[in-house]
C-alpha positions in Angstrom: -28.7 17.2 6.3 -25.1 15.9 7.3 -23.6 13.5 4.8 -21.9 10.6 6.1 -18.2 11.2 6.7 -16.5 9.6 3.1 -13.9 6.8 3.7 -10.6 7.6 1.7 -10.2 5.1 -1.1 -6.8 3.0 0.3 -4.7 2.3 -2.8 -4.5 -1.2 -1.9 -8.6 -1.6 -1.6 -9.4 -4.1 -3.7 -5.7 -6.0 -3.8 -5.4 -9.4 -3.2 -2.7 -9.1 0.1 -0.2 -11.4 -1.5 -0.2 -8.1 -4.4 0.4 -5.5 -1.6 2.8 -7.9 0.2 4.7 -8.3 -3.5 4.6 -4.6 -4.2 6.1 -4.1 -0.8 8.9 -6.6 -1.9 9.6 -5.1 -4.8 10.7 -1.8 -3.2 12.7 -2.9 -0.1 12.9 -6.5 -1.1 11.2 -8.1 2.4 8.5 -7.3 4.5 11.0 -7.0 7.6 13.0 -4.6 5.6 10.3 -2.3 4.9 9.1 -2.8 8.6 12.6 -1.7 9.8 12.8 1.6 7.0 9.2 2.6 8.9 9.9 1.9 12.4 7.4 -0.3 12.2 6.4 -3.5 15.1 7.3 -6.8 12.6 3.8 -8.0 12.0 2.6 -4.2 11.2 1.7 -5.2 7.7 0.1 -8.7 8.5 -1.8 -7.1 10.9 -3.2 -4.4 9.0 -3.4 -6.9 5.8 -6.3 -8.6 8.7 -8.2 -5.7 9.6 -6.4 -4.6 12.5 -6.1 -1.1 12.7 -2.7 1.0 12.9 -2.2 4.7 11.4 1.3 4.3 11.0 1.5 1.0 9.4 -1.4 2.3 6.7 0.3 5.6 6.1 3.4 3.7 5.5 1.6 1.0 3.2 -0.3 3.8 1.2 2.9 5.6 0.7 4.6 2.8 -1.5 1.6 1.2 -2.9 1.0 5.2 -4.2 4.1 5.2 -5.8 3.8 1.8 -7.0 0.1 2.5 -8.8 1.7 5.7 -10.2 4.4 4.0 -12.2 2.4 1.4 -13.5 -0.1 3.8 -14.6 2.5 5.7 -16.1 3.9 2.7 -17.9 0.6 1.9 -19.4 -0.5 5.1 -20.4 2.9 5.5 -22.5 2.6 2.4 -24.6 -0.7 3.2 -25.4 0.2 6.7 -27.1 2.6 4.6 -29.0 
């Protein structure tokens, strides 16, 4: 029997968008910032934040909501060996 092709877990599933959107802010400091460091149309992240779908715009998202998760998992790992 075939499985069912598995979804890859986004690292923003389960994110409120306003927590994406801030992570976002918190590395480039605007959304049209981080638009124009991707070479990405302006309402790429709105868009996607709504369902609509766009490779590039996700690829871009996942990349520095990755590294955002990372470092916060990092962070909270540390002070619990303390």
């Amino acid at each position: 029997m075939d499985s069912p092709p598995r979804e890859t877990q986004k690292p923003y599933a389960g994110l409120h968008p306003e927590d994406v959107k801030a992570a976002i802010r918190k590395k480039f400091g605007t959304i049209a910032k981080f638009h124009e460091a991707h070479n990405l149309p302006p309402r790429g992240v709105q868009d996607v934040l709504r369902g609509r779908a766009s490779r590039r715009v996700q690829d871009a998202m996942d990349q520095v909501l990755s590294d955002a998760c990372g470092r916060s998992t990092e962070v909270d790992n540390s002070s619990a060996a303390a």
